[in-house]
N, C-alpha and C positions, 0 to 999 in steps of 0.2 A: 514379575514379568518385565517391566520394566527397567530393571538391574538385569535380567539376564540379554534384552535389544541391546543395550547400551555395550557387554561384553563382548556380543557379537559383533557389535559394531565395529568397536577396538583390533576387535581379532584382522576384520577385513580389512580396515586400513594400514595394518600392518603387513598382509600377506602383499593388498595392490603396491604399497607404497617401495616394497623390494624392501625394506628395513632387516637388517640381520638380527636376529634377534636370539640366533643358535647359541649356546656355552662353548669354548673351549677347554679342551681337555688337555693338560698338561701330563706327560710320561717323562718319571725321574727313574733314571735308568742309573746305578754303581758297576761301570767296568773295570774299578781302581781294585787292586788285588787288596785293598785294606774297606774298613769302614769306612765312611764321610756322615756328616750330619748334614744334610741340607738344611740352610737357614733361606728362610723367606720371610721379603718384606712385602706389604701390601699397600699400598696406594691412596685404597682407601679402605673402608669399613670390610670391604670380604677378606679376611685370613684365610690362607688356603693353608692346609695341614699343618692348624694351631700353629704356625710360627716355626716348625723344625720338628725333626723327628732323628732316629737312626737310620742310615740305610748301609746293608752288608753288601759284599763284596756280591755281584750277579744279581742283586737283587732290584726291583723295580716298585713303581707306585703311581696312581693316577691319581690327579688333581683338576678339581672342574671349577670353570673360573668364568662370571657373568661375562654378559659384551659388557665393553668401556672400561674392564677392570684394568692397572696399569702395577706393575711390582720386579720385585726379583728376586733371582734366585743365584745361590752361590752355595760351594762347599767348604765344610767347616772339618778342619784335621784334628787328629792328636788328643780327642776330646775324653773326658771321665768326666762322669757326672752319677750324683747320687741317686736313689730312689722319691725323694722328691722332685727331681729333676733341674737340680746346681750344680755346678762344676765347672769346667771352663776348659777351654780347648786352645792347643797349640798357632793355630790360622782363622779366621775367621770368627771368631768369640762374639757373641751377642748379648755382652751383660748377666755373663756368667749361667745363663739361665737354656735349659734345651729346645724350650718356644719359645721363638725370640722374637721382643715387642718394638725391636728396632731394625736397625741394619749390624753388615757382620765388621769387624776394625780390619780396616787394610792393613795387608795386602791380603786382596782374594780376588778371581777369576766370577766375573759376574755376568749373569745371564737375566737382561732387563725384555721387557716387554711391555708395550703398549697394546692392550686387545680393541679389535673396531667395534664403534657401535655408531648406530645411527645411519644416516642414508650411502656413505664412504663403505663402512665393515673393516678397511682397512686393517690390517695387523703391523705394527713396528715394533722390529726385534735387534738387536744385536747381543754380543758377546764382546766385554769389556775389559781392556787392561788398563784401566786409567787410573784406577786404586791399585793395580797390582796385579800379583798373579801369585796363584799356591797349586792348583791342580789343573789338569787339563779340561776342556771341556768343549760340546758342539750341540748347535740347535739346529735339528732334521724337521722341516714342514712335513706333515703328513696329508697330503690332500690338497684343496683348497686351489685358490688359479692367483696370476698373476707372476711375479716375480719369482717369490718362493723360494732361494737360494740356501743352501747350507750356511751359516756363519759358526765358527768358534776357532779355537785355539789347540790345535792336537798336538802341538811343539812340549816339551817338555823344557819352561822359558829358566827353572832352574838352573840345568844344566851351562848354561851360558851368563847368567846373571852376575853380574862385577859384583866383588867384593864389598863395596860400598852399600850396596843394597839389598845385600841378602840378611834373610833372616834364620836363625839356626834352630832345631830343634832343640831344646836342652836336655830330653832325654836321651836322643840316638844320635845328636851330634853332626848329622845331615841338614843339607840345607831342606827348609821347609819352606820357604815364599820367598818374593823377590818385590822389593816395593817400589813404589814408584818415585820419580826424581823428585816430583812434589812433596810427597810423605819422607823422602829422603834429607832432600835441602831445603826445601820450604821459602823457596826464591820466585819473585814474580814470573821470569824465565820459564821456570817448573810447572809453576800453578797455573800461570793463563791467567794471571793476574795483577791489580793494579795499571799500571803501563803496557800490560800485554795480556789485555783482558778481551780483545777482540780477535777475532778469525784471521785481521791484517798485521795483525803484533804478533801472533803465540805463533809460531812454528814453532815444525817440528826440532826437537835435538835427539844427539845420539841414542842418547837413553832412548827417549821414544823411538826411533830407526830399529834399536835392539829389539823391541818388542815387535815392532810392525816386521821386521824380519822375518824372526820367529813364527808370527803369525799375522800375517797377511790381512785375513779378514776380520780381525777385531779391532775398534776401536788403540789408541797406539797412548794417545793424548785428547785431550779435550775438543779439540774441532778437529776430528781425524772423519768428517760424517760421511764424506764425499765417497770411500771404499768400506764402511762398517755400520753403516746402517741398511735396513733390512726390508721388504714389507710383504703382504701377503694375506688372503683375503680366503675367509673360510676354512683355514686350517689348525686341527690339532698339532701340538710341536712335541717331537723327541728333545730331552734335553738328555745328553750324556756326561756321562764324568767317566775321565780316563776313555775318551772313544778310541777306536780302534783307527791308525794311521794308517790310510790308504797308500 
């Protein structure tokens, strides 16, 4: 009896205290007329669908993710992989392996997230080209109050990608991703690093300008926060690959 006041108790202070304490549900939506593997990294201890899976072309999937959880998500191209589930993929590759126990190798289009917990609830989201880009992609709030703004990347950042930074298929010969200036030259400039490791040193360069062209609201460069971060309170999120350009 005692263990169950004490439950009760819990339950109340939570209800009075306004604490969120709802899951959020993540929807992986494939509008790309081909496969993608979504690889997902997690933050902390919750994996959400082991690490990666397939998804076909129209195809969708939910993913329920605690408050406080924090990870990402991105698409992974070009992939074969065996019946054990090894193999390795043209973009975003996680260690050769189809659940991936880490992050994916730039360049990829990445869709982070911070989910709220505690008295805030807060969600922070964006849509990131600072490793790169391979596919397109958009995060649609479903619900939820506050801000709640659309972010991603609907531009096709390929098509425009310099010579210097693209990355080629080697089976179809097409370009497959476009990496970033950093993963490109590997210069403080690039990186936001060393001598230009703060918000007053790193501007922007063209390289980044190209991206933040293309696409507006994502992340461009490493302190790009001011137009590509996100936030949002109480909402499931659409993430899409290959969304549909308004």
């Amino acid at each position: 009896m005692a263990k169950l006041s004490s439950i009760l108790m819990l339950f109340f202070i939570f209800i009075t205290s306004g604490i969120a304490v709802s899951a959020t549900v993540f929807t992986l939506q494939n509008s790309c007329p081909y496969t993608v593997w979504p690889g997902i990294l997690s933050g902390n201890s919750n994996t959400l669908g082991d690490g990666g899976f397939p998804l076909t072309p129209g195809a969708s999937v939910q993913l329920t993710a605690p408050p406080g959880w924090s990870g990402r998500f991105w698409a992974r191209t070009g992939c074969s992989f065996d019946s054990s589930g090894h193999g390795n993929c043209v973009t975003g590759d996680c260690g050769g392996v189809l659940k991936c126990i880490g992050g994916g190798v730039p360049p990829t289009t990445l869709a982070e997230f911070t989910v709220g917990s505690g008295d805030s609830g807060k969600d922070f989201y964006d849509v990131s080209l600072v490793d790169g880009y391979n596919v397109e992609m958009g995060i649609k709030p479903q619900g939820g109050s506050g801000d709640c703004k659309y972010a991603g990347c609907v531009a096709d950042v390929n098509t425009v990608c310099p010579s210097e930074l693209r990355i080629m298929d080697p089976h179809t010969g097409i370009i497959a991703a476009c990496k970033s200036a950093c993963a490109a030259f590997n210069s403080p400039e690039f990186c936001c690093t060393g001598a230009h490791a703060t918000p007053q040193t790193c501007s922007p360069t063209h390289y980044s300008a190209m991206f933040k062209n293309a696409c507006p609201s994502a992340y461009s460069y490493a302190y790009d926060d001011a137009t590509s971060t996100f936030t949002c309170s109480g909402s499931n999120y659409l993430i899409t690959f290959c969304p549909t350009r308004s």
